[in-house]
N, C-alpha and C positions, 0 to 999 in steps of 0.2 A: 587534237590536244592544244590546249594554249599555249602561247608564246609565252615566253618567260619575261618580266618587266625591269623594261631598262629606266632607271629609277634618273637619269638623269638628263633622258629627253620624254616629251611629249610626242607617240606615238599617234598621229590624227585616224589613219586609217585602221588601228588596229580598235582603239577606243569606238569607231563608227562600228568596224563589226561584231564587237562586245554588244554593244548598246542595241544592234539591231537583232540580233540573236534571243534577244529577250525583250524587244517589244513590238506592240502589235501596230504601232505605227505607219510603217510603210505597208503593212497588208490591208491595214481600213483604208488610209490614202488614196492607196490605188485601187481599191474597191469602190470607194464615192468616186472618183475621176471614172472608170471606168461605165459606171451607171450615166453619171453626163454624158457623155459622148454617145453611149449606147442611145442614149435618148434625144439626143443630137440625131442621130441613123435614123431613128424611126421619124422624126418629125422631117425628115430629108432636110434640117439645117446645115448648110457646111457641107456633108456630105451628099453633094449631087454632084450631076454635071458629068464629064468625060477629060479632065483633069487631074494630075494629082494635088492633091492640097499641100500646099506648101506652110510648112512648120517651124516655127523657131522654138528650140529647148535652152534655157537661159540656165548657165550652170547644169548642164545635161548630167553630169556625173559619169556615171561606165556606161550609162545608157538603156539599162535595163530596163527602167520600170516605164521610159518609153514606150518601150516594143510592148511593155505588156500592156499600157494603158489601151490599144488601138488591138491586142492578139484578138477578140472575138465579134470583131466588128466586121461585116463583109465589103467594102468596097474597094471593085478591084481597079479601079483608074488608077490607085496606090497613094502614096506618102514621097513628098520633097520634104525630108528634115534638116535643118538646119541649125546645129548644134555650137556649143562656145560653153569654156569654163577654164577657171584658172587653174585647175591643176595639169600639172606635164602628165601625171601617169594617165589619165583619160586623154588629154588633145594629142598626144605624142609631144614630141619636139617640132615638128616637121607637118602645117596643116596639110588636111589631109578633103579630096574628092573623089564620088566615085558616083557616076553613071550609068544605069545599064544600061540606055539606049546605045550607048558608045559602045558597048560588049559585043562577044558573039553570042547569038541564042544561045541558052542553057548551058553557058558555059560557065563553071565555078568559077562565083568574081573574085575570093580568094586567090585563085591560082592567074589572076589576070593584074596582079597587082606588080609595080615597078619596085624593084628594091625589095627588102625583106619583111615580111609579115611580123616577124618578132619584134619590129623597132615600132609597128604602130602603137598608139595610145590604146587604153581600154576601148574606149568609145567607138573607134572606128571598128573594132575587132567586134564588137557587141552588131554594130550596126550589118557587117559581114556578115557575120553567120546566122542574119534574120533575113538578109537577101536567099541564101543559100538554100536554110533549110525552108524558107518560105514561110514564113509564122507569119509577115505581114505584108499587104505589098510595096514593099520601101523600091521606089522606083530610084532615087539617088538621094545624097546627103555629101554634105559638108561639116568638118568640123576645124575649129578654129581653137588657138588658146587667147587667151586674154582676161581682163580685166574688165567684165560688162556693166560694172557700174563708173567706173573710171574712162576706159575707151570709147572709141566711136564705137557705138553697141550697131548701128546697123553697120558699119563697116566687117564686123565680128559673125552678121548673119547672112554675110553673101560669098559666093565663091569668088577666085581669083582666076578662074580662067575667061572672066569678061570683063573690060575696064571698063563697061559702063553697066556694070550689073548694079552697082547701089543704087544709081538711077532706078532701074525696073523694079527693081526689090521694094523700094519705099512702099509703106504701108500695102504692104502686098502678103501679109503673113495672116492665114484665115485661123489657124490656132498658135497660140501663144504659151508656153508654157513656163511661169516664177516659181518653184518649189521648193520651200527651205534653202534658200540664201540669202536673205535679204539680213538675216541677223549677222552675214558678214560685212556690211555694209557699215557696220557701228566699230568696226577695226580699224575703216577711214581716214584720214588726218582731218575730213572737217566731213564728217555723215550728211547731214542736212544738205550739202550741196554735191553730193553723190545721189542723194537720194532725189532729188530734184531735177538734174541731169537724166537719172532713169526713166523717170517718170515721163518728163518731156519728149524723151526721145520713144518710148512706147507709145506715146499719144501721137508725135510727130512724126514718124517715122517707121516705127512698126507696125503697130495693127492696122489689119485693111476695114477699111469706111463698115464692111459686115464681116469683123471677125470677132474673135470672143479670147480675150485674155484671161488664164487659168492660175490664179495665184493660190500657192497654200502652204501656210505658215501655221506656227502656233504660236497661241495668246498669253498674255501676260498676266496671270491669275494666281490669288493666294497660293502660298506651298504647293506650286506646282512644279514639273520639272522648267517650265521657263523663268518660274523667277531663282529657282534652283541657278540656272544659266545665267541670268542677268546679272544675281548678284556675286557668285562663285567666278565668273569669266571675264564677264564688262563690268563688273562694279560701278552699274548706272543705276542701281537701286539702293534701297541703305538695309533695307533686312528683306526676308524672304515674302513679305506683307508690303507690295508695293500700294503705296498711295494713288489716289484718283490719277491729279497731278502726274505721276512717274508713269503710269498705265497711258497715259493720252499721249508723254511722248517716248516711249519705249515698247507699246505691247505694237507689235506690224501691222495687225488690223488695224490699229485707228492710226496708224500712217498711211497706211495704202490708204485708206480711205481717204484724209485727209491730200491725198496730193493727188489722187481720183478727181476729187474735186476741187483741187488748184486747175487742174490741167481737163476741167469739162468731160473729165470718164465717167461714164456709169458704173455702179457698183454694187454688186450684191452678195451677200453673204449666209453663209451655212456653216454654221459650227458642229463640230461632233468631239468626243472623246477618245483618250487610245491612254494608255498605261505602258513602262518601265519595270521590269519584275528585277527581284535581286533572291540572290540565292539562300538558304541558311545559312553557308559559309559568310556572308555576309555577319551573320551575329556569332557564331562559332570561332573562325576566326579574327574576330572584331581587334584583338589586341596585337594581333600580327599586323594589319590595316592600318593600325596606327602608326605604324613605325616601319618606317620602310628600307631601314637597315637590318629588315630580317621577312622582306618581299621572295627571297630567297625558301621560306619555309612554308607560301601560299599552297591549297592543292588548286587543281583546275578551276574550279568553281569559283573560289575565292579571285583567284587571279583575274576570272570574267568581273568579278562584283569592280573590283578597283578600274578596270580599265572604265565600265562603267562609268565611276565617280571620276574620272576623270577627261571623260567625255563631256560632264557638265563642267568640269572647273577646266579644260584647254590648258595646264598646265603640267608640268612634268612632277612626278612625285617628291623629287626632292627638292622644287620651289615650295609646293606646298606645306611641307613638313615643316622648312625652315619657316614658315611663315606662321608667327604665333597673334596675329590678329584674328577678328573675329570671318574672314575670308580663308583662311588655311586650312589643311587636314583635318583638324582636329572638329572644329567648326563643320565642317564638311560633310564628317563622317557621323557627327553629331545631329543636324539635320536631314540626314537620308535615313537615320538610323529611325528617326522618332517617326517620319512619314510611311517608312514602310513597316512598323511598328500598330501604324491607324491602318492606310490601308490597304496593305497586303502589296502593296508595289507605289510607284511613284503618279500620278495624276498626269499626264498633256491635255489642255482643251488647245484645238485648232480651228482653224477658219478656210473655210476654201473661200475664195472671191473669187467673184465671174465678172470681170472688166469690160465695159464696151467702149468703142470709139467714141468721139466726141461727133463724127459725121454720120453714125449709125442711121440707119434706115426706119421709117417708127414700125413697118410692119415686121421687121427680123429682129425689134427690139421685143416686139410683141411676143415673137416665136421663143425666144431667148427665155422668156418670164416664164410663158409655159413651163418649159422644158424645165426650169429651175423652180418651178412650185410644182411640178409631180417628182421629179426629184424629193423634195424635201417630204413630199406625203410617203414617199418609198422608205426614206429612212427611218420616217417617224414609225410606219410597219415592222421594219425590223427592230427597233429599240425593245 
């Protein structure tokens, strides 16, 4: 059953799992992620050797869609993840490592942890019970809180039980993972030089000489749900028809691109589709929607649609009410209404990017292209 709406904060995490309940986003996402890497396996890229590969997740979140990107891949030398994001409820309060070679054999690493299991973050909880029940072979992980575009980002992706791990760590991460975050990087007090700082330090720092950075964002394209976000959230567009102009510096493909090659990365790109559904409550209740001094009279459905809409606007329901510009509820509900009116739900195009080092090797650059042009012949079969 839905939560009831508190009309006078902005709920992030509740609005994420509105929004994700009804699109198919994160299951294509990690559907095309998951095809790369599988085709990584087969071409024995990355996965060789008698090592585990060690991982950075940038903005991991609870950690899920990790585990699954790697669940049907067999190798068993396992996963070093190393994880980092700003929110408390996934890092904990309190960073957090765990080892198994430090374990006894087969002993539940749950039940091997100091202090109490309830005070960890998501993330480390996610990342336990993929040791446990064995879905992957995660040989150890670290997770960190921070700020990865503002902090020392490799500082963020090494443990603390060695003072000179940052040392070993540099550019020692064979896969990389940027997944929907970077649009909080435009919340900044000066973005451009956040975004620069990232950049350099992924170039400088993180990816190893043959590893492959996994960016994936979406694009900034007519009446889609991004420029829904751009101009309802960031008001760095002036109508939901962003110009060339505003597209070059707002949509994240042609930033990442664009600082790809400030910073000598290779970069290539794969676009696909995914859709935002909204319910008939959505037009049935439309006039209850609009006024959110009687959000009290939603049924279920309805309650999902707003959380919804306000997953694209990042505001609380009674800022947006009060707000009788052409950004506020009214506006709002007047643009989702017409889109999903045409067609049948809301529109995302996104971009996976496959980032290389600037010292790549030209024969695992070569392996690399492979693997991302049968990739793209694969999805072109599925379309």
């Amino acid at each position: 059953m839905s939560a009831k709406i508190n009309i006078d904060q902005y709920d992030y995490d509740q609005s994420l799992l509105a929004f994700e309940r009804q699109s198919n986003d994160p299951q294509i996402t990690a559907q095309i992620i998951q095809l790369f890497l599988s085709q990584l396996h087969r071409q024995s890229i990355i996965f060789n050797g008698d090592q585990p590969i060690q991982i950075a997740d940038i903005a991991c979140g609870p950690g899920h869609r990790t585990i699954e990107y790697f669940r049907n891949i067999d190798f068993q030398p396992g996963y070093d993840f190393k994880a980092t994001d700003i929110s408390l409820a996934f890092t904990g309060k309190e960073n957090f490592e765990y080892n198994a070679a430090c374990q006894v054999l087969d002993h539940d690493p749950i039940k091997t942890i100091n202090g109490s299991y309830d005070e960890l973050g998501l993330t480390a909880k996610t990342f336990l019970q993929a040791i446990n029940t064995k879905s992957i072979p995660l040989k150890s992980f670290s997770v960190k809180h921070g700020n990865a575009f503002m902090d020392n980002l490799l500082s963020l992706l090494t443990t603390n039980s060695c003072p000179h791990e940052c040392n070993k760590s540099k550019n020692s991460f064979l896969i990389t993972f940027v997944c929907h975050c970077l649009y909080y990087v435009f919340k900044e007090k000066s973005p451009e030089q956040a975004f620069e700082q990232f950049f350099k330090s992924i170039a400088n720092d993180i990816l190893a000489y043959n590893g492959i950075g996994i960016f994936c964002h979406s694009m900034l394209q007519p009446d889609t749900y991004s420029a829904l976000e751009s101009r309802f959230a960031y008001q760095n567009i002036q109508t939901v028809h962003p110009t060339p102009a505003e597209r070059q510096k707002f949509s994240l493909d042609c930033i990442i691109e664009k600082h790809c090659q400030q910073n000598n990365l290779l970069c290539y790109k794969i676009e696909f589709a995914s859709k935002i559904k909204f319910s008939q409550s959505l037009f049935d209740q439309e006039d209850i929607i609009r006024d959110v001094y009687r959000y009290d009279e939603l049924n279920n459905d309805a309650i999902d649609d707003v959380q919804r809409l306000l997953f694209i606007a990042r505001r609380s329901p009674k800022q947006l009410y009060h707000d009788d510009s052409d950004i506020g509820l009214k506006s709002l509900v007047d643009n989702v209404l017409d889109k999903v009116r045409k067609n049948g739900s809301i529109l995302k195009y996104n971009a996976l990017q496959i980032v290389l080092s600037p010292h790549v090797s030209q024969s695992f650059r070569l392996d690399v292209e492979m693997a991302i042009s049968k990739l793209r012949n694969t999805l072109q079969q599925m379309d």
